[in-house]
TIGU-645264 format. One record per residue (C-alpha): residue number from 1; x, y, z. Coordinates in Angstrom, 1 decimal. Each point is the difference from the previous one (the first is absolute). Layout:
! residues N
[pt NUM; [X; Y; Z]]
...
END
This chain:
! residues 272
[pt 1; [-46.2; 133.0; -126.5]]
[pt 2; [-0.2; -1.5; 3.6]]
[pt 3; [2.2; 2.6; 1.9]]
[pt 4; [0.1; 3.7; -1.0]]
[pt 5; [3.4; 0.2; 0.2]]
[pt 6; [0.4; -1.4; -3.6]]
[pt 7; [-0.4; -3.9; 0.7]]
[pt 8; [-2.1; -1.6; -2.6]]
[pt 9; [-0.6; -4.3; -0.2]]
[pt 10; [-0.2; -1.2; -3.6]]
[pt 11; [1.0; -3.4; -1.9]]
[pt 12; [3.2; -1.7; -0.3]]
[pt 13; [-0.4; -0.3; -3.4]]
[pt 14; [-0.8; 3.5; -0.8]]
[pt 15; [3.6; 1.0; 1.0]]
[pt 16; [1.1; -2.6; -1.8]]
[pt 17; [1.1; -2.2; 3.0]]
[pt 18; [2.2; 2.4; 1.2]]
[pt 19; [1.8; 0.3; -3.4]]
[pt 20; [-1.4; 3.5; -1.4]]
[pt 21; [2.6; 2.2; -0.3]]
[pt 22; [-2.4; 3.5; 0.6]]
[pt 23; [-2.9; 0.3; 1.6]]
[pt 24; [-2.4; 2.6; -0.6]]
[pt 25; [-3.4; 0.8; 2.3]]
[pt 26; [-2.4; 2.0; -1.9]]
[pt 27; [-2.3; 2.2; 2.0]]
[pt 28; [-3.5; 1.1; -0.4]]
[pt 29; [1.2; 3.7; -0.2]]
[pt 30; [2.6; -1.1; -3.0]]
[pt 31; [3.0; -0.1; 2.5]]
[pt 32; [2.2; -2.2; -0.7]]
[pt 33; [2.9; -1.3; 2.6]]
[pt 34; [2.5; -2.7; 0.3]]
[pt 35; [-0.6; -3.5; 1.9]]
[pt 36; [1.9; -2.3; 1.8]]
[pt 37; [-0.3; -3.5; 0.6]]
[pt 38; [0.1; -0.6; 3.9]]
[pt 39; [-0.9; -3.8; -0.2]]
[pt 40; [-1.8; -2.5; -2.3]]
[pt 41; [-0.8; -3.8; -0.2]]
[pt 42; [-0.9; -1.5; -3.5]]
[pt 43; [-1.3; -2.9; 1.9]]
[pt 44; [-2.8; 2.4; 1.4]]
[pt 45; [0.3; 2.0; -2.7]]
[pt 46; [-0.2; 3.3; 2.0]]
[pt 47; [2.4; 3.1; 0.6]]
[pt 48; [0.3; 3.0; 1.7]]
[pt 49; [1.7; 2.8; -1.4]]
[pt 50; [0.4; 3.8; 1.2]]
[pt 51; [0.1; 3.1; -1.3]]
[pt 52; [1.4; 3.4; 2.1]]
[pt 53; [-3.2; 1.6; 0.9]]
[pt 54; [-2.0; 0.8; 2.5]]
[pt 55; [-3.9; 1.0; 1.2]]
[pt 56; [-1.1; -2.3; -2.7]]
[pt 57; [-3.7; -1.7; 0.3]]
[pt 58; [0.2; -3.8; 1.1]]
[pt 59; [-3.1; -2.6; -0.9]]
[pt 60; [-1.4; -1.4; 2.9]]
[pt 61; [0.3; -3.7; 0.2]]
[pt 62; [-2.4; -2.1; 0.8]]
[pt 63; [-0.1; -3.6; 1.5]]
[pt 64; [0.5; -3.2; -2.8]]
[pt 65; [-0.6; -2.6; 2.5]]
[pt 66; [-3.9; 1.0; 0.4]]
[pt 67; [-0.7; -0.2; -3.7]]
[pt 68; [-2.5; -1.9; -1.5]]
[pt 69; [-1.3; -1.3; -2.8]]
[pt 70; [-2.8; 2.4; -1.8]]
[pt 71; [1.6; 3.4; 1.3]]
[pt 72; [0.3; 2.8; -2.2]]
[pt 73; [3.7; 0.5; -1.7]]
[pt 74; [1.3; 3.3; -1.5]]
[pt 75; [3.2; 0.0; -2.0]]
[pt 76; [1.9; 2.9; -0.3]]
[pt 77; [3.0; 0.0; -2.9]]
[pt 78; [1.7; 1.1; -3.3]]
[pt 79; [-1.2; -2.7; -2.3]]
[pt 80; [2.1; -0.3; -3.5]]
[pt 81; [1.8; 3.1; 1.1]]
[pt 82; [-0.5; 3.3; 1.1]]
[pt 83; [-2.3; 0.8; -2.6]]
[pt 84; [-2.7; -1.4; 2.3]]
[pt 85; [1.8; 1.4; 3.1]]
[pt 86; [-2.4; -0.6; 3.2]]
[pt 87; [-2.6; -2.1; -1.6]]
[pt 88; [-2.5; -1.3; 3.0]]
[pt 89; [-1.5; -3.4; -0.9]]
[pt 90; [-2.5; -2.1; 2.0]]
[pt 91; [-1.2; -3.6; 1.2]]
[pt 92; [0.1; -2.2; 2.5]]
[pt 93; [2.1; -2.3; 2.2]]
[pt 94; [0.4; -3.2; -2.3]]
[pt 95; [1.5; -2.0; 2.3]]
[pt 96; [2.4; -0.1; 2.6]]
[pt 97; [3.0; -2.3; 0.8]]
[pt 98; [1.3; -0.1; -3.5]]
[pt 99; [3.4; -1.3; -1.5]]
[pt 100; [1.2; 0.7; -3.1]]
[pt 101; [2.6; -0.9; -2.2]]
[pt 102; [2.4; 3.0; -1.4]]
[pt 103; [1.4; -0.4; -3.5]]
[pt 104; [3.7; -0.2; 1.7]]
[pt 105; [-1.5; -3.2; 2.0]]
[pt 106; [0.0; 1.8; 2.8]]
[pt 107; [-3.5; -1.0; 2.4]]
[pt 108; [-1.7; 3.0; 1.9]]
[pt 109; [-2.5; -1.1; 2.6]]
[pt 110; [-3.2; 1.5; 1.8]]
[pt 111; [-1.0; 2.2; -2.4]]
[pt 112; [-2.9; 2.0; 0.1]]
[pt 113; [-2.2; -1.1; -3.4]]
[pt 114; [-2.3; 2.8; -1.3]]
[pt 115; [-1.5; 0.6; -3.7]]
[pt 116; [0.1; 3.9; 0.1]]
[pt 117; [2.2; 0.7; -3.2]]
[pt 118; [3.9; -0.4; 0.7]]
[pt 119; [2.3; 0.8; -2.9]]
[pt 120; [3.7; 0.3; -0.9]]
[pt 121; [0.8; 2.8; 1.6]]
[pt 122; [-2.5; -0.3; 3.2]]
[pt 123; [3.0; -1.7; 1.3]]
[pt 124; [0.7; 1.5; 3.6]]
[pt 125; [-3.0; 2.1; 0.5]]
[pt 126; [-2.9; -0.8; 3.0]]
[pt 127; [-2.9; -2.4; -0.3]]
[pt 128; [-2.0; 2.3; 2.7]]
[pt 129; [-3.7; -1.0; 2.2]]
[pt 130; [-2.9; 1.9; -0.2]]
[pt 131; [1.4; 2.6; 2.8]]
[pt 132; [2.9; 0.5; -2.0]]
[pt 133; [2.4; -1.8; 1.5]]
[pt 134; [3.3; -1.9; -1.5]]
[pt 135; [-1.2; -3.5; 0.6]]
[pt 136; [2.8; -1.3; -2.6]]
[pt 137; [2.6; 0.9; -2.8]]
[pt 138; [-0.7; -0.7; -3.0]]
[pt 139; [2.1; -3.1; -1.4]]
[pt 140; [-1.1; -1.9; -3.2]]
[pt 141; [-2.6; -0.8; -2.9]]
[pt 142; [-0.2; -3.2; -1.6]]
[pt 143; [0.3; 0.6; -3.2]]
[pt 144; [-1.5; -2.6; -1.9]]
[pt 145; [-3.5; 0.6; 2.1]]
[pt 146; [-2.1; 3.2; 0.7]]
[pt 147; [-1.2; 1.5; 3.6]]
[pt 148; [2.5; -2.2; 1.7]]
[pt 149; [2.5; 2.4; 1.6]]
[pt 150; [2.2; -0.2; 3.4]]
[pt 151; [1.1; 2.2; 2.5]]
[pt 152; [2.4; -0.8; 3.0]]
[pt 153; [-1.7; 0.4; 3.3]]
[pt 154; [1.0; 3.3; 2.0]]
[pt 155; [0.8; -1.7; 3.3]]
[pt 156; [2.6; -2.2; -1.8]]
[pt 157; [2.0; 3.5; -0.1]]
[pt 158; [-1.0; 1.6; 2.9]]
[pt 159; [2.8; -1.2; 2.3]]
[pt 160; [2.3; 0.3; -3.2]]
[pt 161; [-0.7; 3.7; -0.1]]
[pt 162; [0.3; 0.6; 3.7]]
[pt 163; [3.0; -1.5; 0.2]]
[pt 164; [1.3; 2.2; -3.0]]
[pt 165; [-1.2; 2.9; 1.1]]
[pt 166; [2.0; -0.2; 3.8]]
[pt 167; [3.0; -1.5; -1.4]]
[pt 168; [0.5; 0.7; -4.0]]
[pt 169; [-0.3; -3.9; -0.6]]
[pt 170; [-1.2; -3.3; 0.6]]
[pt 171; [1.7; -3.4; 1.1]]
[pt 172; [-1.9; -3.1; -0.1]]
[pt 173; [0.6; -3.0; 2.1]]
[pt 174; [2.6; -2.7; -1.1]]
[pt 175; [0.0; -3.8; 0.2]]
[pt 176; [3.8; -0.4; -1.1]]
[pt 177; [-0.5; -2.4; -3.4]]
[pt 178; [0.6; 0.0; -3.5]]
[pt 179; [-2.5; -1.6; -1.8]]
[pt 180; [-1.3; -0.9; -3.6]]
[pt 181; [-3.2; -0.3; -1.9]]
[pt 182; [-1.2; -3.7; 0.7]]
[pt 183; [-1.2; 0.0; -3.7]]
[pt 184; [2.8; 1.2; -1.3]]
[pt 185; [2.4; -2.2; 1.8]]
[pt 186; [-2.0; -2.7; -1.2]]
[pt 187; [0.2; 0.6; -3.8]]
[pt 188; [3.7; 0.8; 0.5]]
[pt 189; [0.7; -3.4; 1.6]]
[pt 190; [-2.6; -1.9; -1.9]]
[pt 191; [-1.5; -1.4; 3.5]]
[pt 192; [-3.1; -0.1; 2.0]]
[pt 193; [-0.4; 1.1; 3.6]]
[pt 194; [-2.9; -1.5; 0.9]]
[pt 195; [-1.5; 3.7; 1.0]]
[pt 196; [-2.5; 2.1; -1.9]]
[pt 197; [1.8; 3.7; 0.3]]
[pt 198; [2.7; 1.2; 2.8]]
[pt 199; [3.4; 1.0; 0.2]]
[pt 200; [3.0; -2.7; 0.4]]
[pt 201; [2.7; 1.6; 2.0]]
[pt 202; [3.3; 0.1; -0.9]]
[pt 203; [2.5; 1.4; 2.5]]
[pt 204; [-1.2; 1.1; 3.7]]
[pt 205; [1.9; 2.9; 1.4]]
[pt 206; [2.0; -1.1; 3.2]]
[pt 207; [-1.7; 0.9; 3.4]]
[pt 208; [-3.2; 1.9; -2.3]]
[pt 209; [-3.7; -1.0; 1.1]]
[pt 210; [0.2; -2.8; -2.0]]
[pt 211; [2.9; -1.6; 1.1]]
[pt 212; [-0.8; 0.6; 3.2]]
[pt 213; [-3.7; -1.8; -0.8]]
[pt 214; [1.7; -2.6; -1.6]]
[pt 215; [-0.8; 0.4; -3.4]]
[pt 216; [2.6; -2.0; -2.2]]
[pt 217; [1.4; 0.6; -3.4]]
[pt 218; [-2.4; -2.1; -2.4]]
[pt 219; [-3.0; 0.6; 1.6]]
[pt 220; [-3.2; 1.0; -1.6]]
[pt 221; [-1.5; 2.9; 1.1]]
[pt 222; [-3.7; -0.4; -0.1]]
[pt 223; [-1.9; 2.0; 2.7]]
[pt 224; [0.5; 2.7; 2.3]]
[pt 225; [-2.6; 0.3; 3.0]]
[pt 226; [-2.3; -1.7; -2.4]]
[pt 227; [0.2; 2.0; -3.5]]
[pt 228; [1.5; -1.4; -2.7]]
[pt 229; [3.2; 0.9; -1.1]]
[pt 230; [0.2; 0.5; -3.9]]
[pt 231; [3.0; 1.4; -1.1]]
[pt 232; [3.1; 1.5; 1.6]]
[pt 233; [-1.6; 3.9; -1.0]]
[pt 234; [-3.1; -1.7; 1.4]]
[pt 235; [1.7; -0.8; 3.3]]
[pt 236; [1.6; 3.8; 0.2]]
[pt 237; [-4.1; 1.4; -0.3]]
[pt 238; [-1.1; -2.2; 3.4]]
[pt 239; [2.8; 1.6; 1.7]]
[pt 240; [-0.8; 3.0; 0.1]]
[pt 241; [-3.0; -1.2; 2.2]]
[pt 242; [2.5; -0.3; 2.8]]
[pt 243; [2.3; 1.8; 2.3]]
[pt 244; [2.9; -1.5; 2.2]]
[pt 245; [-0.6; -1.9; 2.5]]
[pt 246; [-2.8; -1.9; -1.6]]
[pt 247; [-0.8; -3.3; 0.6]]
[pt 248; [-0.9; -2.3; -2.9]]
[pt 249; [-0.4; -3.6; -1.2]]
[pt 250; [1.8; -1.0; -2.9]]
[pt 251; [-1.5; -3.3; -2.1]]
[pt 252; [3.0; -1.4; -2.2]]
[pt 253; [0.3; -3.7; -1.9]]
[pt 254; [3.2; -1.6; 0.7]]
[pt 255; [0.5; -3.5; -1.8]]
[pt 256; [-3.6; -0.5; -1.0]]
[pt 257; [-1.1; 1.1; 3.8]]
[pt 258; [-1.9; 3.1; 1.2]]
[pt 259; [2.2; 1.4; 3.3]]
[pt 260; [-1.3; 3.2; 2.1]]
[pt 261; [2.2; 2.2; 1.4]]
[pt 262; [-0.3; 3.3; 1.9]]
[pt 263; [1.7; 2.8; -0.9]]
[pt 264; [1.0; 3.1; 1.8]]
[pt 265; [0.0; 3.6; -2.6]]
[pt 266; [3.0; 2.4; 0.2]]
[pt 267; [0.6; 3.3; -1.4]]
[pt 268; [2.1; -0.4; -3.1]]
[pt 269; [3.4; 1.3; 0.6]]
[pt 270; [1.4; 2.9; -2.5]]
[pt 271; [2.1; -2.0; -1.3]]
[pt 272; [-2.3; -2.9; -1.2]]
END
């Protein structure tokens, strides 16, 4: 819960992407009360979801950006169901600045890497610091390995909440093109591009940030303000990092060259 008034964070993929059809929050009392689904992002894999309450306790959240390797990690969950309902398991921070590969092919980035015990079912509940504070949610195990486990870092969704909380949703920024998989355009057209990962534009919305940067239909996509850009659900994470008005530089290949642009963020419009 991070607001008593019934808001709880959670992963995309525990409501399945937006497609359950009911939603259910069990309590620690044994109530039991209907959820709904204010916002999610696959790409992020996190949600927020309400329930009509109020007065409820809220974890305290703590700060992911100080974390370092070595600290204590306490996961909190329901592994393999709610047979083992509020199971506390314990390590340490693995790593940080992870990226992993989903089985859907979708990439999720800085993750927080800890071997306290993450199973099915963990999915959604806080990776917490020695004070007790949410310093992540709780994302994915490999499963082919033991003690490697991930957990999204809380300040990736503190803005996301906020934003949620004071106005029922949140809107990203836009940059007004339709892209593909530079992979898979590639083993579609039988061709190569010359580049190692991206996304090769297709159409360029007229008089969107991109147009107006000068981005062209058949450019590669490559970089934005120096990250990598993976995959098109890769490119919807990083923007989330912004808000409009944002400045960036853009780092495409067009016709074998690298070209920088600058780019100036706007809040997507309702209808986009």
């Amino acid at each position: 819960m991070v607001d008593s008034d019934g808001y709880i964070l959670t992963n995309s993929h525990v409501i399945a992407d937006g497609k359950a059809e009911k939603i259910t929050v069990l309590f620690e009392n044994g109530d039991k009360k209907e959820g709904k689904v204010l916002w999610y992002e696959k790409a992020l894999d996190l949600a927020i979801i309400k329930v009509n309450a109020t007065n409820l306790p809220v974890a305290d959240l703590g700060n992911s950006d100080n974390l370092q390797v070595g600290e204590l990690a306490v996961a909190i969950g329901n592994p393999l169901g709610l047979e083992f309902q509020r199971t506390v398991t314990s390590g340490i921070i693995s790593g940080l600045n992870r990226s992993i590969r989903t089985e859907d092919n979708n990439v999720i980035e800085n993750l927080i890497q800890t071997d306290a015990s993450i199973n099915p079912g963990n999915s959604g509940g806080p990776l917490l610091n020695s004070r007790g504070e949410v310093i992540g949610i709780n994302t994915a195990k490999i499963q082919s390995a033991e003690g490697l486990g991930f957990a999204i870092p809380i300040n990736t969704a503190k803005p996301i909440i906020q934003q949620v909380i004071k106005k029922g949703t949140f809107k990203t920024v836009f940059m007004g093109i339709v892209g593909v998989d530079l992979e898979k355009y590639e083993r579609a057209l039988g061709i190569d591009l010359k580049a190692d990962s991206g996304v090769i534009v297709i159409e360029i919305a007229e008089n969107s940030p991109a147009d107006r940067a000068g981005m062209r239909a058949g450019d590669v996509l490559l970089k934005i303000n120096g990250e990598e850009v993976l995959s098109m659900s890769h490119l919807r994470g990083l923007l989330y990092k912004y808000k409009p008005g944002d400045k960036i530089n853009i780092e495409v290949m067009r016709n074998g060259k690298i070209v920088n642009l600058e780019l100036t963020f706007e809040a997507r419009p309702d209808n986009r």
